[in-house]
KEVEXMAR-631020 format. One line per field, with one value per residue: residue number from 1; residue in three letters; x, y, z of N, C-alpha, C in turn. Coordinates in pm, 1 decimal, decimal comma, always signed. Each point is the difference from the previous one (the first is absolute). Layout:
REM residues N
tilo	NUM; ...
rovex	ala; ...
n.u	X; ...
n.v	Y; ...
n.w	Z; ...
ca.u	X; ...
ca.v	Y; ...
ca.w	Z; ...
c.u	X; ...
c.v	Y; ...
c.w	Z; ...
This chain:
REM residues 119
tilo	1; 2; 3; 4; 5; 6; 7; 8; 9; 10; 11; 12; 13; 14; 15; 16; 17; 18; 19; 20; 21; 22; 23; 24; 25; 26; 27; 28; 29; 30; 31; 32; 33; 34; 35; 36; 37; 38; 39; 40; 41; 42; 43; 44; 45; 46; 47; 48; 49; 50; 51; 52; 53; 54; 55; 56; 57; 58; 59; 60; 61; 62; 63; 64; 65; 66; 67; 68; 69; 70; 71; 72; 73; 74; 75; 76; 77; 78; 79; 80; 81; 82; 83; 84; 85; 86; 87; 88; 89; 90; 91; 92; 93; 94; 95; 96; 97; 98; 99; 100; 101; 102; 103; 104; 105; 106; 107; 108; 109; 110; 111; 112; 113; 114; 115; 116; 117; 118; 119
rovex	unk; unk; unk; unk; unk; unk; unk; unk; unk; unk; unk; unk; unk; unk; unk; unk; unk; unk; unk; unk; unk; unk; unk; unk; unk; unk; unk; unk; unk; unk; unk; unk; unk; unk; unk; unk; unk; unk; unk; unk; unk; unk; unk; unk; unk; unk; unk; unk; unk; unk; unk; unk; unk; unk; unk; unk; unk; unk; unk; unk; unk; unk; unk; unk; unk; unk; unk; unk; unk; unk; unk; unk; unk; unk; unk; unk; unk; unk; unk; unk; unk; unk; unk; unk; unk; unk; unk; unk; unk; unk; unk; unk; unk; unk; unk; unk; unk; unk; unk; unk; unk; unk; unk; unk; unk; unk; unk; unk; unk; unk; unk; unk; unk; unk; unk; unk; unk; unk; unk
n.u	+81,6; +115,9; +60,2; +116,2; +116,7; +60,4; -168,0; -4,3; -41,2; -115,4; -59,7; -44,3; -15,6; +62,8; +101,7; -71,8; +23,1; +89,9; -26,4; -52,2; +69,3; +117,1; -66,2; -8,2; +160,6; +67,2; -111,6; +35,4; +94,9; -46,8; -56,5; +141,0; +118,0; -60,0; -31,0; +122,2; +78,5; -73,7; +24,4; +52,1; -18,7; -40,5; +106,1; +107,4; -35,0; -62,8; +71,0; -39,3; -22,8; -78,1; -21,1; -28,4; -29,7; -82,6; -28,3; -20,1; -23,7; -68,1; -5,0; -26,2; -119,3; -6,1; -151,3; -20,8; -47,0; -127,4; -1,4; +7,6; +84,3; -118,9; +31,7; +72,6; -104,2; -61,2; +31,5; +44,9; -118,6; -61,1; +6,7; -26,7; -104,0; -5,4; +45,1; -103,9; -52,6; +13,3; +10,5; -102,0; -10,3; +91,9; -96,2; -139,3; +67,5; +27,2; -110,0; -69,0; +51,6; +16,7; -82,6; -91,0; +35,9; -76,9; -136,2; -45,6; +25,3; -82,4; -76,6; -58,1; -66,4; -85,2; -46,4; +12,6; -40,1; -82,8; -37,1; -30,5; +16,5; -46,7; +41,4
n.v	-118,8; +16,2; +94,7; -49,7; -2,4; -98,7; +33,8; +66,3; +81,0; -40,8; +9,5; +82,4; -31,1; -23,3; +125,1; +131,5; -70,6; -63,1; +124,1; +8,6; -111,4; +88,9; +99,1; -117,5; -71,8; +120,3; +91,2; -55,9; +24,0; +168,9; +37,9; -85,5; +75,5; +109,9; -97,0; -65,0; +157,9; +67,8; -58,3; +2,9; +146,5; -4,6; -109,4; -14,3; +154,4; -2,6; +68,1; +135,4; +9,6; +106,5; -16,3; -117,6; +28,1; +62,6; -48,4; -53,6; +148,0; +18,2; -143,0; +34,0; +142,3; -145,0; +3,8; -161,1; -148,5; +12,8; -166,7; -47,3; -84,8; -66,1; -9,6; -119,2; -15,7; +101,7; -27,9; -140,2; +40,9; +76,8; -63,7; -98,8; +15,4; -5,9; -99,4; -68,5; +91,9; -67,8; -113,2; +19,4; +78,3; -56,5; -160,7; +62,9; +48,3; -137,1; -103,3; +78,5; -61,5; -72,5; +36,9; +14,5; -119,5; -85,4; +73,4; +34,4; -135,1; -18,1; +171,1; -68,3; -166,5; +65,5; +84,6; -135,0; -35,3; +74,6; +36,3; -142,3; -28,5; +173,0; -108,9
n.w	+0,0; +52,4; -90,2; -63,2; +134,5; -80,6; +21,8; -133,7; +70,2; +31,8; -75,5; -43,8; -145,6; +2,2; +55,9; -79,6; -106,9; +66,1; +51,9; -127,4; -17,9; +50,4; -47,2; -127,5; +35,0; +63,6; -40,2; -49,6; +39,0; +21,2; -89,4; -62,7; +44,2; -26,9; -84,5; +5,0; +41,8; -106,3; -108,9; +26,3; +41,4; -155,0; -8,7; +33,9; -27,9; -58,7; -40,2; -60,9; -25,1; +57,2; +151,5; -126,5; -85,0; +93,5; +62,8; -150,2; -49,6; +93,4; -50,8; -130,9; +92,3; +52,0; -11,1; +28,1; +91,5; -64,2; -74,2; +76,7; +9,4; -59,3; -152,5; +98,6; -104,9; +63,1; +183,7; -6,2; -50,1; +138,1; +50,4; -77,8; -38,5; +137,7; +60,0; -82,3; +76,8; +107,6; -44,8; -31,3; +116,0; +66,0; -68,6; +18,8; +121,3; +15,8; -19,5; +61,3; +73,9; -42,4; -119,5; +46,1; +138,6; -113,9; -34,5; +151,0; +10,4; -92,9; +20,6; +131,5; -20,1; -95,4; +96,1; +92,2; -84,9; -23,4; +156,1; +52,2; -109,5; +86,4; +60,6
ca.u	-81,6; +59,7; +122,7; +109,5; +44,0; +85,5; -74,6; -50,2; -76,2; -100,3; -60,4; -106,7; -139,2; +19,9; -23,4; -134,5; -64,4; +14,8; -62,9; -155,7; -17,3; +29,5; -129,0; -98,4; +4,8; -86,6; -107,9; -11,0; +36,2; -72,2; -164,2; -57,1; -28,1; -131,8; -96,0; -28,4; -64,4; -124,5; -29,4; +69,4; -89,2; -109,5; -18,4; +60,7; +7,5; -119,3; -19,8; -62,4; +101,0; +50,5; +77,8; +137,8; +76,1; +43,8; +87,5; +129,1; +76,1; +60,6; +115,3; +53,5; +94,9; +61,5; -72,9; -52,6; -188,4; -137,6; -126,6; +55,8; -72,3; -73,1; +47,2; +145,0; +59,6; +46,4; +123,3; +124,5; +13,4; +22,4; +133,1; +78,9; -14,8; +157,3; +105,4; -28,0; -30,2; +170,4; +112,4; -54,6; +77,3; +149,6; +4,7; -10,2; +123,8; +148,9; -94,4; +19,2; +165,4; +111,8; +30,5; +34,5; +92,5; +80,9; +73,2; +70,4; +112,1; +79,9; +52,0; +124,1; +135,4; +42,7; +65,6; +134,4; +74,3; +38,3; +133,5; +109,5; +32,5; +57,1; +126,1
ca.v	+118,8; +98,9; +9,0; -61,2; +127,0; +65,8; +48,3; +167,5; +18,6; +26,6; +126,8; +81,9; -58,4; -118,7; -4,8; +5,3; -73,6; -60,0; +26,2; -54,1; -163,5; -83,5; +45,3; -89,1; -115,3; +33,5; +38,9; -141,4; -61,1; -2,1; -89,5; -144,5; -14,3; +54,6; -132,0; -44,2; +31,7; +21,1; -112,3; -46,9; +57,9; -18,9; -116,6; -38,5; +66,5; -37,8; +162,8; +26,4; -14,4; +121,4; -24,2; -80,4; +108,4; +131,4; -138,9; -19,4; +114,1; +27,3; -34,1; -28,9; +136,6; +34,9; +35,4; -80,8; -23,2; +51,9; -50,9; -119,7; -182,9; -61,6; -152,9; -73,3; -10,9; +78,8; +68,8; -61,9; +80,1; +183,4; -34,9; -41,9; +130,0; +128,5; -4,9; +8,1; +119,1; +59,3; -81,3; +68,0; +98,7; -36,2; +11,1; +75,9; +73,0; -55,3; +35,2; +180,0; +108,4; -81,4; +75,5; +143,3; -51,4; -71,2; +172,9; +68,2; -55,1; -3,1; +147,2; +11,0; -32,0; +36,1; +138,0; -16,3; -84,5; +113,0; +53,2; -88,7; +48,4; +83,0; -8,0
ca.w	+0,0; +29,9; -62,7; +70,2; +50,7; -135,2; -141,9; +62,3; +91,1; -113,3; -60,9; +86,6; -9,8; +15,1; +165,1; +58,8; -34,2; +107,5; +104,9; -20,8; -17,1; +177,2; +83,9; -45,9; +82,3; +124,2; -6,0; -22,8; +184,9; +65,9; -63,0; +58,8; +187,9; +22,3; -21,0; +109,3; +119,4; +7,6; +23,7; +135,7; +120,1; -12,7; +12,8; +142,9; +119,4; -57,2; -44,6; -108,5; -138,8; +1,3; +101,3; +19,1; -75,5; +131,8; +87,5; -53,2; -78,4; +148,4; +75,6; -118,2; -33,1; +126,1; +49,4; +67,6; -14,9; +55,7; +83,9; +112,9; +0,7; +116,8; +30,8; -6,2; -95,6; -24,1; +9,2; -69,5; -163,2; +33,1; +0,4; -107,5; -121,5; +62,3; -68,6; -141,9; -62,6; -1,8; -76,4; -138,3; -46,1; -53,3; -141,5; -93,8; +17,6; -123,9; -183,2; -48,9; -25,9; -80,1; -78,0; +55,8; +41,4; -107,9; -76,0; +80,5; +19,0; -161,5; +0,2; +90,1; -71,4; -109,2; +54,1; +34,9; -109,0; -64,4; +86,1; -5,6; -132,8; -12,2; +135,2
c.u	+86,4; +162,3; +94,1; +72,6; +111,5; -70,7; -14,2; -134,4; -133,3; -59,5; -82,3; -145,3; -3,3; -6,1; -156,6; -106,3; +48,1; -19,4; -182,2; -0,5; -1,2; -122,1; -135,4; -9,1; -47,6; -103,7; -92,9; +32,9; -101,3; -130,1; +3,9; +3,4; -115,2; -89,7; +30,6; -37,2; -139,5; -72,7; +26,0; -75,9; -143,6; -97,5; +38,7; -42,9; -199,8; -43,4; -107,9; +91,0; +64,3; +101,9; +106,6; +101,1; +54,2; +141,4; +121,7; +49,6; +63,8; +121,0; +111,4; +140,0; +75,6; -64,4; -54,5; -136,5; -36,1; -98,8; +63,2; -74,8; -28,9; +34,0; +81,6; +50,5; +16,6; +99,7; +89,8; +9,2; +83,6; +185,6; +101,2; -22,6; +79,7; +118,3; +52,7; +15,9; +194,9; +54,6; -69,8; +33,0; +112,9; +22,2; -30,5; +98,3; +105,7; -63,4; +27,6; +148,3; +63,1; +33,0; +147,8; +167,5; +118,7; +93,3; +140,6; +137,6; +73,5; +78,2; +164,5; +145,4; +51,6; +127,0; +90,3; +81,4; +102,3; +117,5; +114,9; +35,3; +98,8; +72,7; +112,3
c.v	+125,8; -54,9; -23,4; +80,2; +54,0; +35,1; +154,7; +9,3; -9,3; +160,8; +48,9; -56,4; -189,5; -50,1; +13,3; -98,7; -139,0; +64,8; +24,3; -121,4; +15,0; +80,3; -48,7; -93,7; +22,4; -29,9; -175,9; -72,7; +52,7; -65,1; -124,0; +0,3; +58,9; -71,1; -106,9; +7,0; -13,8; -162,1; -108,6; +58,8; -23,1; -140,9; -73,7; +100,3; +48,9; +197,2; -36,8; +44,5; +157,5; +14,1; -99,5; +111,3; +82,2; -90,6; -18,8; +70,5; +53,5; -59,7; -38,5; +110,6; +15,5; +116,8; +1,2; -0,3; +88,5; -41,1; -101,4; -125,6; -51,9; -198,4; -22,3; +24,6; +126,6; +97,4; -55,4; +33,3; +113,0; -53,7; -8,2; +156,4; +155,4; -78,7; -16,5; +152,1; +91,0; -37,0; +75,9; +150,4; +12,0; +20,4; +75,9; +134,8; +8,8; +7,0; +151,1; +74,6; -123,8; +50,9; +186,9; -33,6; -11,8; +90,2; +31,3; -68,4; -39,1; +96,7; +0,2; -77,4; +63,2; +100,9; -64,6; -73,8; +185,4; +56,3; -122,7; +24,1; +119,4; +3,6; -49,2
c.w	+0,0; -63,4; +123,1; +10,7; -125,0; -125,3; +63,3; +54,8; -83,2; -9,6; +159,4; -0,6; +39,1; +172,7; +25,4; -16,9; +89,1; +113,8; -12,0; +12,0; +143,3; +65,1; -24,1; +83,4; +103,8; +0,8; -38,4; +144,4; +67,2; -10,8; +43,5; +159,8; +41,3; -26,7; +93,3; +141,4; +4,8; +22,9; +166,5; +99,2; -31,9; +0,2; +124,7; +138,1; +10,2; -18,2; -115,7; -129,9; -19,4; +110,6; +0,6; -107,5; +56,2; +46,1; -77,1; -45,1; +159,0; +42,7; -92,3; -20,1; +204,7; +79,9; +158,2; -43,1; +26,4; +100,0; +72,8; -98,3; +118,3; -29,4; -19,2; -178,9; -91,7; +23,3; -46,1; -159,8; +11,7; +37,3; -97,4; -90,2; +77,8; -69,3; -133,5; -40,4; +27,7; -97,6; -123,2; -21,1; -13,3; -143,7; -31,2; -27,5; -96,0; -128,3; -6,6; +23,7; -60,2; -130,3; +65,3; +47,4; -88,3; -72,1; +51,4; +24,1; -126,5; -32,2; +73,7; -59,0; -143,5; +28,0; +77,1; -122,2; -71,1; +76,6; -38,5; -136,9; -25,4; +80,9; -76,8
């Protein structure tokens, strides 16, 4: 996906256009985790389909709950989907700056290849 550290740097349009792919993916991570949350409080924690949504965009954005669970099987959902929801923003973290990163450290070695050269 991304040029090798001895190719020239790619274009401008080419970066933006891997930072739209990496904000598609996102946006694709979130939807499917937002479905499952939804799905999960609304099935396991017995919400309404608007309040399990409340519930999972809440804790999705490190919010916290709204509504407390009342069954065993739903707090062990409310469980797993916090920590699900950490490990997901992580990714989704790295998906959106990896382009940007990549840039940034390719730039860097080009420019140390250039000093080492004029030494």
């Amino acid at each position: 996906m991304f040029e090798h550290n001895r190719q020239p740097l790619a274009s401008r349009t080419v970066f933006l256009l891997r930072l739209f792919y990496s904000f598609l993916m996102t946006l694709l991570v979130i939807i499917l985790s937002l479905g499952l949350g939804t799905w999960g409080y609304h099935s396991l924690g017995g919400l309404d389909w608007i309040d399990a949504l409340l519930n999972a965009s809440m804790i999705l954005t490190g919010m916290g709950p709204v509504n407390t669970m009342q069954t065993n099987a739903g707090k062990l959902f409310a469980t797993f989907y916090c920590l699900f929801s950490g490990i997901i923003f992580l990714t989704m973290m790295a998906i959106m700056l990896a382009p940007a990163y990549h840039r940034f450290m390719h730039r860097f070695h080009i420019e140390d290849e250039a000093s080492a050269s004029d030494s």
